[in-house]
N, C-alpha and C positions, 0 to 999 in steps of 0.2 A: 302663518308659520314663522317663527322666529329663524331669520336668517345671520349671518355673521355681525353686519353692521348690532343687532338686537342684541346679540351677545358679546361684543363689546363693550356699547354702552351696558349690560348688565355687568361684567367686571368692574368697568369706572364707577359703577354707582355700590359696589361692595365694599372695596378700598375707601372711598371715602366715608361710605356710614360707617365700616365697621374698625374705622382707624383708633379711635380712644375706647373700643368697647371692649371690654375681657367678658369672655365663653367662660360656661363654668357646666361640671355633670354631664351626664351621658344624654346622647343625641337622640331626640326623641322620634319614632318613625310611625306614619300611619299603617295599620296592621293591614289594610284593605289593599296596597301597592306587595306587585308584586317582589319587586325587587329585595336583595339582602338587607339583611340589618347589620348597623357599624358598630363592631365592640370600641366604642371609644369614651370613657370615663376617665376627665383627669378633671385636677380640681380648677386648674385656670390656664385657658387657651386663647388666644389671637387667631384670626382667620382674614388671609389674603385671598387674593383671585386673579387669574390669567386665562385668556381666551385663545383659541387660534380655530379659526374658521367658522364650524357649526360646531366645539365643543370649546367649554369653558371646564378649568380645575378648582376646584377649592382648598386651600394651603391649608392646614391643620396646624399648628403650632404650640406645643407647651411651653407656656410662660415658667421661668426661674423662681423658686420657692424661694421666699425672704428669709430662713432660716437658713438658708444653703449657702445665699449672698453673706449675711453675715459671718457664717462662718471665715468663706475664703477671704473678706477682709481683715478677718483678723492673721490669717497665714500672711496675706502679703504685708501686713503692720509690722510683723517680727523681723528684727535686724538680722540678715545675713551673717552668718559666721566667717567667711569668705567677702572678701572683696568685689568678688562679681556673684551675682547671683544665676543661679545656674537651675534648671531644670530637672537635673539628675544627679546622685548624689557618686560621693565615689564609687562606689560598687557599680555601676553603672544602673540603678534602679530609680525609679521617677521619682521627683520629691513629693512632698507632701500638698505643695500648692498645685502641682500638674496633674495629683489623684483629685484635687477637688475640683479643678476646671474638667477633670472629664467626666466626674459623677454630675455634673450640672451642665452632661450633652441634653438639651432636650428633644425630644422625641417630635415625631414629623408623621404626618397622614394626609396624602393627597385622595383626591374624593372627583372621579371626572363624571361630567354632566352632559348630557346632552336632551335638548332641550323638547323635543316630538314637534307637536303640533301648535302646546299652547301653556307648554313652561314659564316660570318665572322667577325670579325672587322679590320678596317683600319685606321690610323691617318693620315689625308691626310691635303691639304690647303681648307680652304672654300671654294674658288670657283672652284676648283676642283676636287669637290666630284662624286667618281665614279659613272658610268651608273645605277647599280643596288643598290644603297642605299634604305634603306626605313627608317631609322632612325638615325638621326645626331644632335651630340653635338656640340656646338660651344664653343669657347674659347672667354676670356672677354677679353684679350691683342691683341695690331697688333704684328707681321701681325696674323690673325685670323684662326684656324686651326680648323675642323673636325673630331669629333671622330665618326666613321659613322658605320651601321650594314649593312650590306651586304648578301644579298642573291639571287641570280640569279635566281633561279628556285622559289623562295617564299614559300619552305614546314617551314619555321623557321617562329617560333611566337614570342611574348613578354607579361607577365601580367604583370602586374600594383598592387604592393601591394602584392603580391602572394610570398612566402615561397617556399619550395621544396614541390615537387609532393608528396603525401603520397603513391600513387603505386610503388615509385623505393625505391629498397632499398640501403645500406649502398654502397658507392664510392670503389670502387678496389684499388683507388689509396691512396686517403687520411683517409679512415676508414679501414681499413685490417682487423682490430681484429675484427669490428661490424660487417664485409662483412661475416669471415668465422662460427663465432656463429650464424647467420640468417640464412646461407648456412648449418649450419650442425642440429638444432633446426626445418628445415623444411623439410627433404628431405621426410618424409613420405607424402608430395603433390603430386595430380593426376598429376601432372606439369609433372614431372621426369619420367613417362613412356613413354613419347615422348624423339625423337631423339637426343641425346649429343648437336647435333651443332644448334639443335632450342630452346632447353632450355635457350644454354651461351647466345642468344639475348633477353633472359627475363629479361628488365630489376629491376624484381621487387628481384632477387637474384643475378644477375649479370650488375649492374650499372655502366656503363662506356665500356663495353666489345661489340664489332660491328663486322662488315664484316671479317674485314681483322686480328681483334686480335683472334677470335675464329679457323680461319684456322691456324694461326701460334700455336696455343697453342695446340692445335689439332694433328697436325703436327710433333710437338716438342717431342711431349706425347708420340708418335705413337698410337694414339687412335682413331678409325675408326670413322666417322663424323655420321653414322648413327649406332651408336650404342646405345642400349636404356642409359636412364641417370641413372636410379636407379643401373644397374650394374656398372657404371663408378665412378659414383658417392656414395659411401655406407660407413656408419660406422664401427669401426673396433670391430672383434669379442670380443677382449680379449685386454687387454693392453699390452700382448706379441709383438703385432703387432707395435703397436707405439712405442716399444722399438726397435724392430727391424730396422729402420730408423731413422736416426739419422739428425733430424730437429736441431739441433742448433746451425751449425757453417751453416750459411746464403751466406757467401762467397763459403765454398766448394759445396752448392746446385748450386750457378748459374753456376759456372765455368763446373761443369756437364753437365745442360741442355741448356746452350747456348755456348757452345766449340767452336760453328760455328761460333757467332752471331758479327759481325766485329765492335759493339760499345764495350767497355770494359768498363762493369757497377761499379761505384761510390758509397759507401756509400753515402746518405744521408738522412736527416730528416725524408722523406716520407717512407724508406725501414725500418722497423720493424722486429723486434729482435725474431723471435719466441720462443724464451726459455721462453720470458713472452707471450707466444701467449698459454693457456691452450689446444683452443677450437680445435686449430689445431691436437693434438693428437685424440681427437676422430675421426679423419676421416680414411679409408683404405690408407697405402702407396701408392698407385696408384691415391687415388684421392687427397692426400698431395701435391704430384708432379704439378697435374693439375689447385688445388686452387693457390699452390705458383707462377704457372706463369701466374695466372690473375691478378697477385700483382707487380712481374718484369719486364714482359714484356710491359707491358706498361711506367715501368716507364724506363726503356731504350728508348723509345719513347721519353719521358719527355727528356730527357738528353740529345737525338740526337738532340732537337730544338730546345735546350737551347745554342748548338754554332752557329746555324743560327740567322737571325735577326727576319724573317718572315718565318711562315709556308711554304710558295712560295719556297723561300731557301732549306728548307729540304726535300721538295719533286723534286726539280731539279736534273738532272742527270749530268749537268757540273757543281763540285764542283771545282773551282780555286783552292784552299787551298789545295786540297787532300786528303779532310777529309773525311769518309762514309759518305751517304745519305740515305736517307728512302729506295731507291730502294737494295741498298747493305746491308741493314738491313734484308729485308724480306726476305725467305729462302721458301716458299711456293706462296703464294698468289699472284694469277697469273703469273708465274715463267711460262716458257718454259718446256714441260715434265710433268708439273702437271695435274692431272686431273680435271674437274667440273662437277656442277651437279647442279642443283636447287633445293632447300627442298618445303615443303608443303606450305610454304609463297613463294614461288618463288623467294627466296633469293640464289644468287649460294651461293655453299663453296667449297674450293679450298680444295685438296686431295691428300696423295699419298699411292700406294695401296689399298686394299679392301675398300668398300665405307660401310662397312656392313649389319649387316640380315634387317634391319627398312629400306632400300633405297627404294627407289618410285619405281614402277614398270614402265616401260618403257619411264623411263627418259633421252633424249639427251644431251648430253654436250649442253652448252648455246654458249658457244665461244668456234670455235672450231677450231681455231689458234690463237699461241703466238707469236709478232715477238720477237728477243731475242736480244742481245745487237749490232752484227755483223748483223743486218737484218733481218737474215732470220729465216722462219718461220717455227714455229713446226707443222706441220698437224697432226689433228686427223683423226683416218679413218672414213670411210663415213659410214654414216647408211642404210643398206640394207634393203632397206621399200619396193622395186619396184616389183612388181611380176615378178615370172619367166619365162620362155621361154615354160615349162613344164606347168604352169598355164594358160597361155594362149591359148596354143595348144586344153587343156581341155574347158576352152570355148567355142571357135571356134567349136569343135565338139558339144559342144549341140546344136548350133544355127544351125548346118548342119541336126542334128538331129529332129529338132522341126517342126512342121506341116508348110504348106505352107502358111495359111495365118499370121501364128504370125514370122515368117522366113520373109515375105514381111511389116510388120510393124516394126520390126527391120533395116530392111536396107533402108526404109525411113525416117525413125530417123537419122540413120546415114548420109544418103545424106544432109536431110535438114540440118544437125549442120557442116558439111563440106563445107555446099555453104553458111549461113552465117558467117562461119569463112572467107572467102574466103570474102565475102562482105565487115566486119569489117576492114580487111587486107587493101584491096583497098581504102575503105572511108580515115582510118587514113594515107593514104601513098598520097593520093588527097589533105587532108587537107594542111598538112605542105608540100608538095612540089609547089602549085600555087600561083603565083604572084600577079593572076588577081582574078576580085571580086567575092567573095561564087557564087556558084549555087546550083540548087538541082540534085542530084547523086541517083536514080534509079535505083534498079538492079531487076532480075527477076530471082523466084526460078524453076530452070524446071522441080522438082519433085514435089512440091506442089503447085505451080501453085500461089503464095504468092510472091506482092511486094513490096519493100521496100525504104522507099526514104529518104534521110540524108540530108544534108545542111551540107558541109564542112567548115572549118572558117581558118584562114592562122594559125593561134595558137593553137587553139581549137576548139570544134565541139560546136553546140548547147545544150543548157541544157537538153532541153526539149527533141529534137531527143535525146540527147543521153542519155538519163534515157529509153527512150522507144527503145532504139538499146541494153539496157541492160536486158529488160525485155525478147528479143526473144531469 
């Protein structure tokens, strides 16, 4: 699932494909998506793009008609009658150049995205626009090109005119300082007595933060997945504490908590200075550790995809170059050796050690082999659900022990569900092994005295037999 880092790098790689392209005609929509259709037909448009968390916008822009420019150069070529040039004439009514700068306002249409499970964008050729598009821009020059939204599985939507969500709050990536003042302003929410790794998918304090970023940070932290949030997460007693930790040199934090992590993180723009971060002192050491790497880690993501061309690239395992990849990045999530689990959404999260005291009570691993990079497989051991030898024996004996007549209603139950297993057996082993044309198949119960008759089919059985072969 496309997390914040995902949709970042899908903004930087819009702006720059689609920086020298000009849009032209109405946006074309697959009729099969649910979603609205955009009335938007102008003859030439620009399109930017800005992300913040789990949603991305797309800028719509009408480009200035060359007849329109030339007009108003020719107003401002005319000499002023007046010494100073003036915008408004005596009468106090606008001149004639300030009517043509505002008939050549151009128009504006933002378009917000969000992305499901398995959105994307791609700049392909018009006529071969991939299988799963549901939304494609075209280009006004030949040869003609597509800028198209992509979703295979269709949980990704688009509005029309719509702003960010007011439920999410401030971006991990690009608002830090807003993220960890919202994050320390609310912790006394019923939110935070639920478990660490169901909380980080809230995205209404942790925006941009998904599957795979919560196990890593998690991981990192060594901070148990189900451990409640209000302990992990807490204010600090005294300003003793935030002295005790030394937040300011930003370089010796990461080299700390990612010693392992085989990209070697880059100042830049988006990594913020915490010595002007106030808000982060109010938090416990321990939950300092865990907001800073809802802020790094991902942008080492950012960093890693920014020397691929495409997303596709950075999650490949054969880098020509020799450079990490997303899989030599991740250090837990889904690794070989790790543990899993499902939370109370039935979202797994990848583990290692204690799952702690909040874990769900009789929860199985969800996958319960890894293969690893040589093949082979990690097995987990198996779950012992199956009754025992000593449990059955215990049965056995009450049923030896029970009166005669409900001892002879038990082992006619049993015969009858042995002879139509026995029947089912035969029917489906008729079906697919004959050449020749259906017949009807007939068998006889000899405990109950009860027959049964199927209609084989060379592929399949009959519907209707077999809804009523399901009923006995």
């Amino acid at each position: 699932m496309p997390e914040g880092p995902e949709l970042h790098l899908t903004s930087l790689f819009i702006n720059k494909t689609c920086k020298d392209l000009i849009f032209s005609g109405r946006i074309l929509k697959n009729p099969i998506h649910k979603c609205a259709d955009i009335d938007w037909d102008v003859p030439s448009y620009t399109i930017t793009s800005v992300s913040r968390g789990k949603e991305i916008i797309l800028q719509l822009k009408e480009c200035k008609d060359n007849r329109h420019n030339t007009e108003t150069e020719n107003v401002e070529n005319k000499k002023p009658t007046s010494k100073k040039r003036k915008n408004t004439t005596c009468n106090g009514e606008k001149s004639q150049l300030t009517k043509a700068r505002d008939s050549l306002s151009s128009s504006e249409l933002n378009i917000l995205f969000t992305f499901g499970m398995s959105g994307k964008f791609e700049l392909t050729s018009a006529n071969e626009c991939p299988k799963h598009s549901h939304l494609s821009f075209i280009t006004k020059k030949e040869p003609k090109r597509a800028l198209s939204f992509i979703d295979q599985r269709r949980f990704g939507k688009w509005y029309v005119g719509k702003s960010w969500s007011p439920d999410r709050g401030p971006c991990v990536i690009t608002e830090y300082e807003e993220f960890v003042k919202n994050l320390a302003n609310n912790l006394d929410d019923t939110v935070f007595k639920k478990p660490i790794c169901e909380v980080m998918l809230n995205q209404k304090y942790f925006n941009g933060i998904g599957n795979y970023l919560r196990a890593e940070i998690l991981y990192r932290c060594r901070i148990p997945p189900f451990e409640r949030a209000n302990t992990v997460l807490k204010l600090s007693k005294s300003n003793e504490d935030s002295e005790m930790t030394d937040v300011g040199n930003v370089g010796m934090q990461l080299k700390k908590t990612t010693a392992d992590s085989p990209v070697s993180h880059v100042k830049t723009d988006l990594l913020v200075d915490e010595q002007s971060n106030s808000h982060i002192h109010e938090l416990h050491p321990q939950s300092q550790e865990l907001v800073r790497l809802c802020h790094t880690l991902p942008l080492e993501v950012v960093q890693l995809g920014c020397t691929k061309y495409t997303l596709a690239d950075m999650y490949s395992e054969d880098n020509a170059d020799g450079s990490p990849g997303f899989n030599d990045w991740l250090q837990c999530y889904y690794k070989p050796g790790m543990k899993n689990m499902s939370d109370s959404n039935k979202r797994t999260i990848w583990f290692s050690g204690p799952a702690g005291p909040f874990a769900p009570t009789n929860s199985k691993p969800r996958i319960k082999s890894v293969k690893s990079k040589k093949g082979q497989s990690v097995k987990k051991p198996k779950d012992q659900s199956k009754k025992s030898t000593d449990e059955s024996r215990e049965s056995q004996c009450e049923i030896d022990s029970s009166p005669p007549e409900i001892k002879q209603e038990i082992q006619l139950k049993s015969d009858r569900k042995r002879s139509k297993s026995k029947i089912k057996r035969d029917i489906f082993q008729t079906a697919f092994k004959t050449d020749s044309e259906p017949t009807i198949k007939s068998r006889k119960c000899e405990k109950s005295n009860e027959t049964f008759e199927f209609k084989p089919d060379k592929a399949q059985l009959d519907m209707r037999k077999y809804q009523s072969m399901k009923k006995l």
